[in-house]
N, C-alpha and C positions, 0 to 999 in steps of 0.2 A: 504494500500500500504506500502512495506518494502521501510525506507529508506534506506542512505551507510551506518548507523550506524546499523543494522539490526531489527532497532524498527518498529513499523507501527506508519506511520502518520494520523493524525485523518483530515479527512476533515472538515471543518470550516467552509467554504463557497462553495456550489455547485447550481448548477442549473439542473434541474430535470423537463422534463417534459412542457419545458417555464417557470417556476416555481423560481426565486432565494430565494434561503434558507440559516440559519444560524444552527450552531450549537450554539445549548440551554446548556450552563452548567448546569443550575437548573434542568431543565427538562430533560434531558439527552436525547432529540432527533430534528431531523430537525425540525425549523417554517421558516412559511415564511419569508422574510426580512425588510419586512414592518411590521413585530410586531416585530421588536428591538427596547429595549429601554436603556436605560441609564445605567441599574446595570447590565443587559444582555450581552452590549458593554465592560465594563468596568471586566464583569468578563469571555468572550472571548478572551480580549486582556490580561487578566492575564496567561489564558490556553497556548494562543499563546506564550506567552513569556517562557513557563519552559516546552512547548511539543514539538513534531514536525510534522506539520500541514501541510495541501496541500489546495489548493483553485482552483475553476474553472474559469477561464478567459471568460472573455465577448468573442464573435465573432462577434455581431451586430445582428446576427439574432436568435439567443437559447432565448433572452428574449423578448415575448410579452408586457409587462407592463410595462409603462413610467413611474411611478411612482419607482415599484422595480428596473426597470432598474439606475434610478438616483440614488435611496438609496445604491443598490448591490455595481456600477461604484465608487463611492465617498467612502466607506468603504473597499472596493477593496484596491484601489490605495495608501492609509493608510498604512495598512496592508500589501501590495508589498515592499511599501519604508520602512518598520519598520523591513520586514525580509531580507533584503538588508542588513540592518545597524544592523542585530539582537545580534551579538556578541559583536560588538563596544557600541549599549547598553549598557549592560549588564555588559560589563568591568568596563564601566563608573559610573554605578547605583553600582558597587562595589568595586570603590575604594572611590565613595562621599560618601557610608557608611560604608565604613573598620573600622573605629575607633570605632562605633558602636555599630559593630557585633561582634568584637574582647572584647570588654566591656561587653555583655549579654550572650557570650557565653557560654557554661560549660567549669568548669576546671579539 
């Protein structure tokens, strides 16, 4: 999907099928959401932070599995309020490191 900045955004999280999936950075394709783990997490929310991403919203009824439903729901709502606040981030995470990144930079 084109954003307004006319890049495409890579979906993250969708549901397929009753199915809730993640985007694998390692692996470079959907798994389900119950085999997320910790460097997976961690290197999704890195994606998320320097791409521009879409996610599919629960309805109540697209997901079958209590289990991925809870995992999907609580990693969801993360990720909503993190791209809410995505630039205010990011502001923040650069100017607690300006001094820094102005120190290692090239000259």
């Amino acid at each position: 999907m084109l954003t307004t900045k006319g890049k495409f955004a890579m979906k993250i999280f969708n549901i397929e099928n009753g199915t809730a999936q993640f985007w694998s950075v390692k692996q470079q394709k959907n798994l389900p959401i119950d085999q997320i783990d910790k460097a997976e997490l961690l290197s999704l929310l890195e994606f998320f932070l320097e791409n521009d991403t879409e996610m599919d919203k629960i309805d109540g009824e697209n997901l079958q599995n209590q289990a991925q439903l809870i995992i999907y729901r609580s990693i969801f709502e993360k990720f909503e309020s993190l791209a809410r606040n995505k630039s205010k981030f990011r502001d923040e995470s650069d100017r607690l490191y300006l001094e820094e990144i102005q120190k290692y930079q090239p000259k």
